[in-house]
C-alpha positions as CSV (number, residue, x, y, z in Angstrom):
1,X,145.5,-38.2,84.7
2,X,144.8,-34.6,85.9
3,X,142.8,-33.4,82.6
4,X,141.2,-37.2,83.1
5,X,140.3,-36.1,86.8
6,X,138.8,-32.8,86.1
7,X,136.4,-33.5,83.1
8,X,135.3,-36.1,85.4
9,X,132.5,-35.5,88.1
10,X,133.3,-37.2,91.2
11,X,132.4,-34.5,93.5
12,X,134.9,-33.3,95.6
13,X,136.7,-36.1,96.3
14,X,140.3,-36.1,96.7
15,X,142.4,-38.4,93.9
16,X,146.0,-38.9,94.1
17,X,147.9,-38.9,90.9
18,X,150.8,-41.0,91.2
19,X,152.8,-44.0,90.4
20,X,152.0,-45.7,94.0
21,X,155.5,-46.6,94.0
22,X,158.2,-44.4,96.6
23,X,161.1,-42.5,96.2
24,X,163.1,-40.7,98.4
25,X,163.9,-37.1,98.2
26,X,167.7,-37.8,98.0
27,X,166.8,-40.2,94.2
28,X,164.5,-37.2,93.0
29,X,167.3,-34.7,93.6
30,X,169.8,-37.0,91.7
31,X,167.5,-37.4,89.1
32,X,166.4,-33.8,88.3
33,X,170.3,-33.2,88.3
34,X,171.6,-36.2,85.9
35,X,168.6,-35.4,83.8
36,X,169.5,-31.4,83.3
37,X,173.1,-32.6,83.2
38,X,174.1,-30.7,86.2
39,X,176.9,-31.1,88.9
40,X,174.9,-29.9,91.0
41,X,176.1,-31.3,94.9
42,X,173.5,-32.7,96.7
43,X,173.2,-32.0,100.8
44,X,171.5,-33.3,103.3
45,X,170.2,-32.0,106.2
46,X,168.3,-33.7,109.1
47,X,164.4,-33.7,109.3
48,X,162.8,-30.5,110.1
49,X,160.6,-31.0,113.0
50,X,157.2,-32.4,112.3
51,X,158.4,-33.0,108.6
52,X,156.7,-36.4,107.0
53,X,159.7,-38.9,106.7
54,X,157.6,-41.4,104.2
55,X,154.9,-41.1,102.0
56,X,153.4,-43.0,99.2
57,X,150.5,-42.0,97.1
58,X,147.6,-44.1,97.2
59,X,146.5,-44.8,93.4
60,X,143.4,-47.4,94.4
61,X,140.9,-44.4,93.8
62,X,143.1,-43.0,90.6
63,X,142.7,-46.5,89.4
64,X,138.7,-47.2,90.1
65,X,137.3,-44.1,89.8
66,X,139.1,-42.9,86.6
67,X,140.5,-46.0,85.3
68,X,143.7,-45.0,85.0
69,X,147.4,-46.4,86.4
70,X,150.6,-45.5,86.0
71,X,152.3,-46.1,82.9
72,X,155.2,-43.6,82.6
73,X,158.3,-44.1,85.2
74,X,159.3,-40.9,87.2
75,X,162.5,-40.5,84.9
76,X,161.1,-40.9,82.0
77,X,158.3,-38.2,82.7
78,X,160.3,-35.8,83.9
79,X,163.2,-36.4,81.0
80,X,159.7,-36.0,78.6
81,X,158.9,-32.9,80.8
82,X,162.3,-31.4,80.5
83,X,162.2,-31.8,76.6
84,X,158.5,-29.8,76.5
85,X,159.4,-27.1,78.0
């Protein structure tokens, strides 16, 4: 999506690259652990003021203007990362 997004001219518009879907910090964290087989323990602390509490990528303009969606889940990609580098 990102090589798709800048061979293409849109101008400077702004295109999120994501799966519209959320996930919380706390899931990524165990995820990036189980998939490096760590034991790493996992804290959690309480917001830090002004910090955004939710956020999902909006994919409409990933999807119209580069006609592209999602096809890869987060673990996957990041297990497919992992194995790259």
């Amino acid at each position: 999506a990102i090589v798709t997004a800048a061979n293409t001219s849109h101008g400077h518009a702004a295109i999120n690259i994501g799966t519209g879907k959320a996930i919380t910090v706390k899931e990524l964290a165990h995820t990036i652990v189980e998939l490096c087989g760590g034991k790493s323990d996992i804290q959690h602390a309480p917001p830090r003021p002004g910090e955004i509490l939710h956020s999902v990528a909006s994919v409409e303009r990933m999807a119209s203007e580069l006609g592209l969606r999602a096809e890869t889940a987060l673990a996957q990609g990041l297990a497919r990362t992992l194995s790259e580098s």
